[in-house]
C-alpha positions, 0 to 999 in steps of 0.5 A: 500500500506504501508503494502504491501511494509514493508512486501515486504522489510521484505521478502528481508530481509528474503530471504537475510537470508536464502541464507546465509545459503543455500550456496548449493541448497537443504534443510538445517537443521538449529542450530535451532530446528526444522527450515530448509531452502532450496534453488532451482535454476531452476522450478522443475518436480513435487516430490512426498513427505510428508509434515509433521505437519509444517509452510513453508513460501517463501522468493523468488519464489513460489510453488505448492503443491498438495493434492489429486486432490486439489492444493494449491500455496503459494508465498512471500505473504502465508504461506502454512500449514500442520497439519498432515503427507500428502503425497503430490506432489510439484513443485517449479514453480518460480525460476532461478539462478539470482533469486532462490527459497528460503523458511523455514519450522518449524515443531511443534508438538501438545504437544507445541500447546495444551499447548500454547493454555491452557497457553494463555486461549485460546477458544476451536475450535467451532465445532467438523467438520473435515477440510482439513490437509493443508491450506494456509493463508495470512503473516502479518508483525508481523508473518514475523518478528518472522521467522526473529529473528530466521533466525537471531539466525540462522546465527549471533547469535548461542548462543542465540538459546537455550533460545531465539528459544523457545520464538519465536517458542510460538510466532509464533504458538500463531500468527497461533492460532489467526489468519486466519487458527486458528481454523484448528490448534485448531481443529486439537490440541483440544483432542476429536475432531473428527479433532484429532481423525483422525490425531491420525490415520494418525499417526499411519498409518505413521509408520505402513504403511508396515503392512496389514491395514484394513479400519475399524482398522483405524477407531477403532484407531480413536474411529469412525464408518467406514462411519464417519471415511472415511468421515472425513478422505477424508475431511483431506487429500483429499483422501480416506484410501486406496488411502491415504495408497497406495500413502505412499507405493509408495513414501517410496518404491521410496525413497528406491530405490532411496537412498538405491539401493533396486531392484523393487521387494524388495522394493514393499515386503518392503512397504507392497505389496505382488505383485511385478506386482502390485506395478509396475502397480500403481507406473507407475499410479502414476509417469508415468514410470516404476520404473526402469526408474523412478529412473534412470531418477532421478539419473542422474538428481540428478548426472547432479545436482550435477556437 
């Protein structure tokens, strides 16, 4: 019950943090590299959107994330990891304006983790079987506390930041690697694995999803057959390469649309559809209307929002 309170007035504390630096609602990039805190007022519609290699946590309030046909809610009392680019679609489900939502996320790259992991000595992951990209764990006081210090770098004391961020960020990541998710995080470091073997591929699929993508490219890039490739990639993402393809084309065509006024048409030719018929067809599939209407619907949300 102890623990339970400190941590409880931990996330006070947290919260208090963060809504010093979300004055407006929406995410904030903070002086702190890597960190961002957002802020919402309301419950929200699902978004459809990526996670990118990151640790989020929540002050106040909660959300749902889901995965392909698996969903994940995390609170004051998870953490939500992602281990590689997933697309997702999230939903804030706890918030109000007396109370709003308010959370962080610290995006990490492997580089610093298998280097932590060497420095500190380590043991590899124990297996070579691929788990799921996304996880949640439970927070403990000593991983809240580090989040802490950099909000608090954030907010009081800026001109620590570049020689005290990075000792908390090593902290934090050695924290994750000893604790409940850790072998996911090692699994997905480890070179050779067959968990990093597909997160190369997903990489590479991030920035490359406009081209014309064969299933058994993906698989070379992952130095796998096409069987054990689709298997291990499913175990990931919780989608198949192509569902996995065909939902990063229809977010970024969105986000096109959205925030660079491109007609349907160009948008689909953009992201790597050939049919501007089909595009339609599996964007309503995906967001229940057409995109036309969909990202009106959004404008004037975003417009209502606003005033």
């Amino acid at each position: 019950m102890g623990a339970s309170l400190a941590l409880c007035n931990q996330m006070k504390q947290l919260a208090t943090g963060i809504a010093v630096l979300t004055e407006r609602e929406g995410y904030v990039d903070t002086p702190v590299p890597g960190l961002t805190v957002f802020k919402k007022t309301g419950g929200s519609e699902p978004l459809a959107g990526y996670y990118e290699p990151s640790v989020c946590l929540i002050a106040q309030g909660a959300k749902r994330v889901q995965l392909g046909d698996e969903s994940y809610v995390y609170d004051t009392e998870h953490y939500l990891f992602s281990g590689v680019h997933l697309p997702v679609v999230a939903q804030v489900i706890d918030a109000s304006e007396e109370v709003p939502y308010l959370g962080l996320k610290l995006t990490f790259n492997y580089q610093e983790i298998t280097q932590l992991m060497t420095d500190s000595q380590l043991p590899p992951p124990k297996g070579q079987r691929s788990g799921r990209g996304m996880a949640t764990g439970c927070l403990t006081a000593p991983l809240v506390g580090v989040f802490q210090r950099l909000i608090d770098l954030a907010t009081d004391e800026t001109q620590h930041i570049e020689t005290l961020a990075p000792l908390a960020r090593r902290e934090i990541f050695y924290r994750l690697l000893v604790g409940e998710q850790g072998e996911t995080l090692r699994q997905l470091a480890a070179m050779g694995t067959q968990t990093h073997q597909v997160a190369r591929a997903i990489a590479w699929l991030k920035s490359n999803y406009a081209e014309t993508i064969r299933v058994e490219a993906l698989a070379d890039i992952a130095n796998m057959g096409i069987s054990t490739f689709h298997h291990h990639f499913r175990n990931m993402t919780a989608m198949s390469p192509l569902q996995f393809i065909k939902r990063i084309r229809l977010q970024e065509a969105r986000r096109l649309m959205l925030t660079e006024h491109l007609d349907a048409a160009t948008a689909a030719f953009q992201v790597g559809y050939e049919s501007p018929s089909q595009f339609s067809r599996e964007y309503g599939r995906l967001y229940g209307c057409s995109p036309a209407k969909d990202v009106n619907g959004l404008r004037f949300k975003f417009a209502s929002a606003a005033n």
